[in-house]
N, C-alpha and C positions, 0 to 999 in steps of 0.2 A: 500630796493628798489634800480634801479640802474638807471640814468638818460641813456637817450640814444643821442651820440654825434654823429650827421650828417659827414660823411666824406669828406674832402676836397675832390675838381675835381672826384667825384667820377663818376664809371663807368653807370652802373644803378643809377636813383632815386633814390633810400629808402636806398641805400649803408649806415653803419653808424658803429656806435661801443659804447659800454654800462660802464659806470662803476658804480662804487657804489656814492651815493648820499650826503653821511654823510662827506663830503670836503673833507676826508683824500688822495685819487685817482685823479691825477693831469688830468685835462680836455683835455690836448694835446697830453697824452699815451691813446694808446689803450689797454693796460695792467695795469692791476695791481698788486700790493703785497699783494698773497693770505692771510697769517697767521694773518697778524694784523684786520681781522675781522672773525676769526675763532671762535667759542664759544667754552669755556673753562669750563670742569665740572669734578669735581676730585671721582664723584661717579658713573661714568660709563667708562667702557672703549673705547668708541666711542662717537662721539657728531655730531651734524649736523648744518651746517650753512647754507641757503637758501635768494637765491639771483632770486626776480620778475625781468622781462621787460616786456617790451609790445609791440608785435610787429605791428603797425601803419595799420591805414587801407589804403587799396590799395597795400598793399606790400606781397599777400599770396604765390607768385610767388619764393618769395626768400628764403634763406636755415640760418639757425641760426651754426655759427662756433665758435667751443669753442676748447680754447687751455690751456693746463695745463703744466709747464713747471719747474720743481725742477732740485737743487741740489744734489739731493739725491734721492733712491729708492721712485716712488711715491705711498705713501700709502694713497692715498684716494679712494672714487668710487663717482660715478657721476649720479644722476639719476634727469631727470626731469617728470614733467606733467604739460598739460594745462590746466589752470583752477585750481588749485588746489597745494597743497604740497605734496611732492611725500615721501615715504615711502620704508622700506622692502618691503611691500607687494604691496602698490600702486605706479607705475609708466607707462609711457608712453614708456621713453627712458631709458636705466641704460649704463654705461661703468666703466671699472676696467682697471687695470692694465693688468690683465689674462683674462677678458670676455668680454660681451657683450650681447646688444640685436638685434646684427649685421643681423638675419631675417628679419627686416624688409627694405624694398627697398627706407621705406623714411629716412633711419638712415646708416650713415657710419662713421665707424672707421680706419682710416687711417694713417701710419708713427705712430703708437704708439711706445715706448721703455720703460724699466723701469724706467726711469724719466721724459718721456713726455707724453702726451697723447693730440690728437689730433682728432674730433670728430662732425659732420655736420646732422644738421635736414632739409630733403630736405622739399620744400613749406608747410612753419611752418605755423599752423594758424596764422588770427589775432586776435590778445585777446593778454590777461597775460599768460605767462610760468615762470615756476619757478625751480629755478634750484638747487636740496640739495647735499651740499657737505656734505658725512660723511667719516671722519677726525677720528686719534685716539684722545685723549681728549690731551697728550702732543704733540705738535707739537712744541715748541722753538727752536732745532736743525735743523728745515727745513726751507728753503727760496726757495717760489715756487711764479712764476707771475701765472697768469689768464687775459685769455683775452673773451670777447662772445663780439661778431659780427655780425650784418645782411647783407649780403653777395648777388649779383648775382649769377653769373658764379662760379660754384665747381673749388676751388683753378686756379680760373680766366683762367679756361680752360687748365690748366698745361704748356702753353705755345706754345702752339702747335694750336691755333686758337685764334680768336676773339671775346670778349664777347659783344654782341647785347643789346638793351632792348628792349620791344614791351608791348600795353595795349590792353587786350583783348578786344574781342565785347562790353563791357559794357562801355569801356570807364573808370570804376574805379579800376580796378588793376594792374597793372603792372607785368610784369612777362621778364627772360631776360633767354639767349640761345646760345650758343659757335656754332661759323661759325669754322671749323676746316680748316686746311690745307689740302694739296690734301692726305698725306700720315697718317692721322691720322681720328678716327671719334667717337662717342660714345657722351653721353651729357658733358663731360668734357673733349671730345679730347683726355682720356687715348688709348683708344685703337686704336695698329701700326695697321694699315691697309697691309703697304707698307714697307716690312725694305728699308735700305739704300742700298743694293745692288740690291734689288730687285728692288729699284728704277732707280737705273740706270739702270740695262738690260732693263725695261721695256722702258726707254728713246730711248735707242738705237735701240731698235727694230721696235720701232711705229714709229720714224724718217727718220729707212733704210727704212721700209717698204716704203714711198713716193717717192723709186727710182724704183719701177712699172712703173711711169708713161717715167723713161727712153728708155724703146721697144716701147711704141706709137710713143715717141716724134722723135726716130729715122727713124723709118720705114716713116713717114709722109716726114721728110725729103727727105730720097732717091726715095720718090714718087713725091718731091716737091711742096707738097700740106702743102705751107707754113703757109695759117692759122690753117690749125690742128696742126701743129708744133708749132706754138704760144700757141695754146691752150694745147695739153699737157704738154708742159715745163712750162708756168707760174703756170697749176695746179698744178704741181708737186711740184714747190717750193712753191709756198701759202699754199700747205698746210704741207708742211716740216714745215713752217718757224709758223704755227698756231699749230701745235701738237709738238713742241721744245717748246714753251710756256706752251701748256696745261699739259706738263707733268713738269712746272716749271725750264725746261734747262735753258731755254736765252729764254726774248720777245725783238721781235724788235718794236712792240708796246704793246700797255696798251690790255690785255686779251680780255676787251669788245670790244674794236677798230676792233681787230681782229674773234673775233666772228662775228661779223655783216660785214664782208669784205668779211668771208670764206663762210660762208649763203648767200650772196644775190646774187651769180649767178644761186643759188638752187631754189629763190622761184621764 
C-alpha cells in the first residue's frame, strides 16, 4: 500500500503525492528508490511488484502522474487497473519502454526515453488503482526513483498558462483547467496557436490598422468641426492603446480597466 502525502501550497485541492507505507520512503520526497521493494524470485524470469492508492473522494477531476526515472536502459513495463491487480491479460492502462496503450484519450505517455518514462491517467476514478511493475527477477545493477502523483493541470499547463480549480454543480468534486496565454490553447496549453513572429505581424498590424481613424480626424479638422475631431482622434488612440494590450504588446492599464473604458461609449 502507499500512503498519500498532501502537497505543500498546492495548486488545486486534492494536489498530493503517494509513497510506499512500510517507512523505508522518506515523507518529504515525492519519489522514491524503486529496487528496494522489488520482489525478488530466482524461478522466473520476470516478477511483479504492485503498488495500491486511493484516489480520495471529491477529486475525479484530477489526472494520476507516474514517473520512472533509471540509470540505466529501463526494463520494466507498467500496467495498472481500478479495482483490482492488473496482469498480461488484465489491465486498464500498460506503458513500456517501446509501447503503450496510448488509444486512449484518458492516458498519455509523454518525454519517454530509454531510461525514463513519464506517463498520466487523465480524471482517474475514485477508488483504489493499483499499479504492477513487472521487473526482470535481477535488478541489483539498477538504480531507478518512482514517483505517482495526483495532479491538477497536465504538467501545470507547460507553462504557458494558469492552472484554475473549480467544483462542479454538486458541490462534491472538484475538477481544475489551464486559462492559457493569448498565443497558446488546448487543456494543457501545448498547442502554439500563434508562433512568435506571427505574433508580432499580427501586433503590428491590428495596431496600424487604428490609424484609419487618421482621414476622419483630419478631414473634421479642415472642416473645423472640432468635436468630431476630438472624437475621431481620442477613438483612434483608445483603441490603439486597448488592441497594443489585447495583443499582449504594452498595457497602459490593467486589460479589464481597459475593456470596460473601450465598451462603454458602445453601450
Amino acid at each position: 500500500m502507499t500512503m498519500r502525502v498532501p502537497k505543500r501550497s498546492p495548486s488545486v485541492p486534492f494536489e498530493s503525492y503517494y509513497v510506499p507505507t512500510d517507512g523505508t520512503a522518506s515523507l518529504e520526497d515525492s519519489h522514491f528508490y524503486l529496487e528496494q521493494f522489488l520482489s525478488n524470485s530466482s524461478h522466473e524470469q520476470f516478477a511483479w511488484t504492485y503498488f495500491f492508492l486511493d484516489v480520495p473522494q471529491g477529486s475525479a477531476g484530477a489526472l494520476i502522474h507516474v514517473q520512472l526515472k533509471s540509470d540505466k536502459d529501463l526494463n520494466y513495463e507498467l500496467y495498472s487497473k481500478y479495482g483490482g491487480l492488473p496482469s498480461n491479460d488484465t489491465w486498464d492502462y500498460y506503458a513500456s519502454r517501446t509501447s503503450s496503450s496510448n488509444g486512449s484519450v484518458f492516458f498519455s505517455l509523454q518525454n519517454s526515453t530509454d531510461s525514463d518514462m513519464d506517463l498520466s491517467i487523465f480524471y482517474a476514478k475514485e477508488g483504489t488503482w493499483c499499479f504492477g511493475v513487472k521487473h526482470p527477477s535481477d535488478t541489483a545493477n539498477s538504480q531507478t526513483y518512482m514517483s505517482i502523483s495526483l495532479q491538477g493541470c497536465h504538467r501545470n499547463c507547460n507553462q504557458k498558462g494558469v492552472c484554475h480549480s473549480s467544483v462542479d454543480e454538486s458541490g462534491l468534486t472538484f475538477y481544475s483547467f489551464c486559462t492559457c496565454d493569448r498565443d497558446h490553447g488546448g487543456f494543457d496549453c501545448s498547442d502554439e496557436l500563434v508562433s512568435p513572429n506571427g505574433h508580432i505581424w499580427q501586433s503590428v498590424f491590428l495596431i496600424a490598422s487604428n490609424g484609419a481613424a487618421i482621414l476622419p480626424a483630419f478631414w473634421a479638422l479642415r472642416q473645423k468641426a472640432f468635436a468630431e475631431w476630438i472624437l475621431y482622434t481620442s477613438s483612434g488612440i483608445s483603441s490603439a492603446l486597448y488592441h497594443s494590450c489585447d495583443v499582449g504588446t504594452w498595457c497602459i492599464l490593467s486589460f479589464r480597466v481597459l475593456q470596460v473604458s473601450y465598451l462603454a461609449p458602445t453601450c
